[in-house]
N, C-alpha and C positions, 0 to 999 in steps of 0.2 A: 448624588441627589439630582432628581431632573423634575419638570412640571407634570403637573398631575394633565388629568385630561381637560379639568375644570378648568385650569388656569390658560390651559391652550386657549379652550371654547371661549372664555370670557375677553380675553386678548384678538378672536378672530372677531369677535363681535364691537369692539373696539374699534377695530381695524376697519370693518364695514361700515361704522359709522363716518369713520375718517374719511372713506374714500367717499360717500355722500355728502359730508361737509364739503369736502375740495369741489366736488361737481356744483353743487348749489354755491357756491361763493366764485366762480369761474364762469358763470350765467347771470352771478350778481344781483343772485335772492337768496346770500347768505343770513348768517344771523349771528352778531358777536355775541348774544350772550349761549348760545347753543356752541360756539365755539371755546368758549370759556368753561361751560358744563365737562365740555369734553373732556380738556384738557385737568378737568379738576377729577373727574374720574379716574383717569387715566394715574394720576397722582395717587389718588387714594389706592386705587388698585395694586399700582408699585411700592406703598409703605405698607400695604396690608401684606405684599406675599412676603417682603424682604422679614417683616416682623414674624411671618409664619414659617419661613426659614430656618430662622435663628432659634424659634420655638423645638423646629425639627432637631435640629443642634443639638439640643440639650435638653433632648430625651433620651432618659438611657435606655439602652438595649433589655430585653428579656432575658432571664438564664437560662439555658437550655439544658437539659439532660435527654440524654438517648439512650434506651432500652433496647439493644441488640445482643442476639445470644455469642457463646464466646464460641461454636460449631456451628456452619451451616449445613446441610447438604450441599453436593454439587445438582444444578439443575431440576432442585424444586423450589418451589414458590416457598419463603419464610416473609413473616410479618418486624418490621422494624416502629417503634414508639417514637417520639419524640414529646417531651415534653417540656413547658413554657411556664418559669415563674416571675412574674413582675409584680411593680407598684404601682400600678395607674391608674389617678383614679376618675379617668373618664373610660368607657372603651373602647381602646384600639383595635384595628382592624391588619391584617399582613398578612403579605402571599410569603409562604416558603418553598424552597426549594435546598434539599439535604444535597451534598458532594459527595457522591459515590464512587468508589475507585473505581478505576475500569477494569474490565472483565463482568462486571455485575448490569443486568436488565432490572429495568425495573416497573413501577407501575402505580399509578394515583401523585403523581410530581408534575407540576409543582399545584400546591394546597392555600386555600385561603381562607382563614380561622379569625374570628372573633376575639380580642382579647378581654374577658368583663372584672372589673375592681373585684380582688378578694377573692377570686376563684384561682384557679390550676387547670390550666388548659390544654388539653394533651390529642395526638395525632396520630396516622400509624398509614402507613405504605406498605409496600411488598417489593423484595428484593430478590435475584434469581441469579444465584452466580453461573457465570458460564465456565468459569476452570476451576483447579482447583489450586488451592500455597494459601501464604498471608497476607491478608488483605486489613488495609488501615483506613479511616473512615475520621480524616481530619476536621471537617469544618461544613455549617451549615448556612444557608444563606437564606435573611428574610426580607423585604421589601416594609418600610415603617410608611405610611400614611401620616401628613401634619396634621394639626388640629383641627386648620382649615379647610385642608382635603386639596391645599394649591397647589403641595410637595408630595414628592415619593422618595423616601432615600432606601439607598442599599447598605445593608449592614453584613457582617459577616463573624458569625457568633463561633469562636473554636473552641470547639470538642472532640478531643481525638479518642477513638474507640477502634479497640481491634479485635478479629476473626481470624479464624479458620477453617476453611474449605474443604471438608473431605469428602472422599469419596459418596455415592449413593448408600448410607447405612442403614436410612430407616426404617427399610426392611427385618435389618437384624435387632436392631433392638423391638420394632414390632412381636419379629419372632419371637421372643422370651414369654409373649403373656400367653402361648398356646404351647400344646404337645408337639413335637419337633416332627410328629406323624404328622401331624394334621397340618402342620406350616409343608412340609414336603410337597404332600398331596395340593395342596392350595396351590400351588405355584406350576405344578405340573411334574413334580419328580416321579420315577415309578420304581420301586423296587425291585428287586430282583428274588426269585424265590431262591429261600435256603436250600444250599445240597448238605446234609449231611447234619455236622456239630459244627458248632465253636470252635476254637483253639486253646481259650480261659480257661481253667476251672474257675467254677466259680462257688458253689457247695454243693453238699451233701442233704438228699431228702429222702422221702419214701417214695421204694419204688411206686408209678402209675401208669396205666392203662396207656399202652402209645410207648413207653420206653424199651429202648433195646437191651437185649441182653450182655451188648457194650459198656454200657452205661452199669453195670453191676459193680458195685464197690464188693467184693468181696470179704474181705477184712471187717471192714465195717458190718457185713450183714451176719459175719460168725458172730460177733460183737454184741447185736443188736437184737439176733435173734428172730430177724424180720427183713426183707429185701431191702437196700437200701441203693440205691443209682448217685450218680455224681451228675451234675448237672452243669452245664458248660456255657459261657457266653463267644461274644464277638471275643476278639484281641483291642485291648486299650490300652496298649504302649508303644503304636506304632508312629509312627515320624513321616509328615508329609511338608516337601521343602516347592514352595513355587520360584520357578525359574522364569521369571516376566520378561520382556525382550523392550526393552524402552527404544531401540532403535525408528528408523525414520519409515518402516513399514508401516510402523504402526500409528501413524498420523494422520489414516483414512478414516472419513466420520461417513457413520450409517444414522443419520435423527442428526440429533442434538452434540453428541456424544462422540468419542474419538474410538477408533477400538483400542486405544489403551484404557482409556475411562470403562470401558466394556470389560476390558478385560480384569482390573483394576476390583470391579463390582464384583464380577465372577470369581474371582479368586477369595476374598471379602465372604461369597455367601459359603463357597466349600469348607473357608474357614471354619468358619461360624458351625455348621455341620462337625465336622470331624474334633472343634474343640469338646461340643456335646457328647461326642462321641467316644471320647476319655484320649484323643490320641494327639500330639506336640505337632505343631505347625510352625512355621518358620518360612524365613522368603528370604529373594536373593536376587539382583536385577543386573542385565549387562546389558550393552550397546547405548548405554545412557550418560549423560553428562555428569550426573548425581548419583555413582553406586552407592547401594544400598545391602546391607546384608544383617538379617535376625535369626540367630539360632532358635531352630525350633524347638518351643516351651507349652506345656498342658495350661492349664483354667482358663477362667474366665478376663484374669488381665492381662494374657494374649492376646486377644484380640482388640483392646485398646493400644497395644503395644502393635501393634499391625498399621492400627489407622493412623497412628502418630509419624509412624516410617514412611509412608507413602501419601499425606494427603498433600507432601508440596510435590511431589514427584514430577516431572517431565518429561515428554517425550524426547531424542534429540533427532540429528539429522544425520548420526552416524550409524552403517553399514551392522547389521547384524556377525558378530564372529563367534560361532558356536566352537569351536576349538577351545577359545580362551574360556568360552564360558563354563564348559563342561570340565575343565583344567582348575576353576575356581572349585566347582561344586568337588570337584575328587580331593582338593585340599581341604577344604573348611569342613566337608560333613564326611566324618568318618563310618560314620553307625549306618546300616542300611536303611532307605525312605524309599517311600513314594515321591518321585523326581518329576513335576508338571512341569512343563515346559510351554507357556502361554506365546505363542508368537500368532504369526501370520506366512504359511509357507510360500514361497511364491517358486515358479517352475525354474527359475537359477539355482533354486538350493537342491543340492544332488550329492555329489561324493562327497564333499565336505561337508555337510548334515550327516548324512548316512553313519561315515567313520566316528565323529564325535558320537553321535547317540549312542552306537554299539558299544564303544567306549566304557559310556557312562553308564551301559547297562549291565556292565560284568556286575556294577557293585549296587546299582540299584534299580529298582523298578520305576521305569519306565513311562510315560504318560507325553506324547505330542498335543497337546491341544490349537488347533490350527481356525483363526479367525477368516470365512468366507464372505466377502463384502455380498451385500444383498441386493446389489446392483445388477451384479453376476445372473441373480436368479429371475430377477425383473427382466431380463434383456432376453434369457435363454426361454421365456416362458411368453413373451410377449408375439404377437401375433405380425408376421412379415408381409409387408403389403409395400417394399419398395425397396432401390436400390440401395440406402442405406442403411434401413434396415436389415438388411441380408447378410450388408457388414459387421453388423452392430453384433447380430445373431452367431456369426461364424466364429467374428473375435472372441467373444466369451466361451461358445461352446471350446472353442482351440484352446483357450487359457484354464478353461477347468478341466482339460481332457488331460493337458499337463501336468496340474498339481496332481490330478487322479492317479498316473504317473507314480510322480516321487512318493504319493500316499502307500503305493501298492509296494514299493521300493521298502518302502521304512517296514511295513506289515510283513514282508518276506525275510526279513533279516528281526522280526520278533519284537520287531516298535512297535506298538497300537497308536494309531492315530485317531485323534476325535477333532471333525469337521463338521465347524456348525456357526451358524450366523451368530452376529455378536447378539443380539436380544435372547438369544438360548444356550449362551454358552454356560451359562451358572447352573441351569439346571440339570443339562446335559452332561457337565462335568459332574455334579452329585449323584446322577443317575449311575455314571460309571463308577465313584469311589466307593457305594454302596453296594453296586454289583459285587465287585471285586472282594470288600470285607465280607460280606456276607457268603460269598463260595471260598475262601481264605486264601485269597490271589493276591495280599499285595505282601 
């Protein structure tokens, strides 16, 4: 509890009068009974706050409830409620301020609300996590006003409330209420055109204008007495396993964001893709303090089984070892896949990349996806007008002329590498998966 502002002011004025007293009575054109007023003020003032104190005291607190969702996103703005029931029946007035765990920004804190008899008083801020894991949301703090307005006490009302942080989703679930064409095109993905068929059958129709005479079911057409084609789709039983690299490379942030968050997202939208797309996804993380491994499974509660694996995930500050990690994947996934390999190359990784990928490509197909920080491309594109600049320029051009390097390395020996800033790796990566199914490459 401490004094309101009133009780200062009216204490400083108090105070001025005193030191006027003392001056006029030390000239000796005091006056006892103006010193008696004083003093009897001064009294009343002291059993009015102490009374309004005690008043403070014993008033009881409001009940709070807080309306928070049990998912947030990482890194967008979500709205939190707070609401206030009491018994009062004059109106109170209180500042709030909610306890927010750390990792979270936030924004409209602290708040000051009216409390009126017989109403439900309710609030609402914006929260903005900055990582992602579980986050607990103990206790709110409100400031009470006395009756008199002499006191401010601080109270501290607990409400423990808990979250979870995942990744950027709400693009995927956005995606559901469009055609997976049109969510593609919207974001900037580009197809690739058909060579050829399918690998499915998928049925049997009548032949039409544009079908080859491949496509002739034979049997069926003796049958039928009328031309009849087989009609073929994509492949929907294929198996795509991400290989995330949690190690300490991946602790560079381009925005907001880490590129493991980037990458994290990116893996999250292919998901979401290829489960649409009839085919088993699954993931599998090294160089991290928290392995993690989901054998890849078809539908739609895949991908809630994805966000649940990785929204506490962690980057650590341990060394990338692709040996081991490629030694994991040849044990747990027996069946052939699509093997993504989410990292960030940097021009140290050379024969030991090389050997493990080859490795891992005897038994599956292949995919480097490699995060290029965008600093890289600011610096090589930026205009040199001085000595350090020139540094500035030489260095990157030398460090990307490197990984270009091991890129051409990995390409020569039948890796495909895909190199691209972390704001376009999601889409760049669905560009390439749909290439690849749709010419029957993976």
């Amino acid at each position: 509890m401490k004094p309101s502002r009133a009780l200062l002011a009216l204490l400083g004025v108090l105070l001025a009068i005193a030191i006027a007293l003392g001056a006029a009575e030390a000239l000796d054109s005091g006056s006892a009974l103006l010193g008696r007023l004083w003093w009897g003020a001064l009294c009343a003032l002291v059993l009015l706050a102490l009374a309004d104190a005690l008043w403070l005291r014993r008033t009881p607190s409001p009940e709070l409830r807080r309306q928070l969702s049990g998912n947030l996103p990482l890194g967008r703005w979500s709205e939190v409620r707070l609401q206030f029931h009491h018994r009062y029946a004059q109106p109170q007035r209180i500042t709030v301020f909610d306890h927010l765990p750390a990792g979270m920004d936030f924004e409209y804190l602290p708040q000051t609300v009216e409390l009126h008899p017989g109403e439900q008083t309710e609030l609402g801020y914006r929260v903005r996590p900055l990582s992602r894991g579980h986050f607990v949301f103990q206790r709110c703090e409100i400031e009470l006003s006395s009756p008199l307005r002499l006191w401010k006490g601080r109270r501290y009302l607990e409400q423990r409330d808990e979250t979870r942080v995942y990744p950027d989703f709400a693009r995927l679930y956005g995606a559901e209420l469009m055609a997976v064409d049109h969510w593609l095109n919207r974001i900037g993905v580009r197809s690739g055109q058909r060579r050829g068929l399918g690998l499915d059958f998928h049925q049997l129709r009548e032949f039409r204008d544009g079908d080859t005479l491949r496509q002739i079911d034979w049997k069926a057409t003796a049958r039928k007495r009328t031309p009849i084609a087989r009609e073929y789709q994509d492949e929907r039983d294929q198996q795509i396993l991400f290989l995330l690299d949690c190690g300490r490379r991946m602790r560079s942030h381009d925005g907001d964001l880490s590129h493991f968050d980037h990458s994290l997202n990116a893996s999250l939208l292919l998901a979401y893709v290829a489960l649409r797309q009839g085919d088993a996804v699954g993931l599998m993380t090294f160089a991290g303090d928290q392995p993690r491994h989901l054998p890849p499974a078809k539908g739609s509660a895949q991908l809630t089984a994805l966000l649940n694996s990785v929204y506490d995930l962690r980057s650590s500050q341990r060394p990338a070892d692709f040996p081991a990690a490629v030694q994991a994947v040849l044990t747990r996934q027996r069946r052939r896949a699509l093997v993504v390999i989410v990292t960030n190359l940097r021009d140290e990784d050379d024969e030991e990349l090389v050997a493990a990928v080859k490795r891992l490509g005897r038994q599956h197909r292949v995919l480097v996806a490699s995060l290029r920080e965008e600093v890289l491309d600011r610096l090589r594109q930026a205009p040199v007008e001085g000595f350090e600049e020139a540094l500035a320029y030489c260095g990157a051009v030398d460090y990307l002329n490197a990984r270009a390097g091991l890129h051409e390395k990995l390409a020569a020996h039948g890796v495909p590498v895909l190199d691209a800033r972390p704001s376009q790796l999601g889409p760049e990566l669905i560009s390439r998966y749909l290439g690849w199914k749709k010419a029957g490459a993976l």
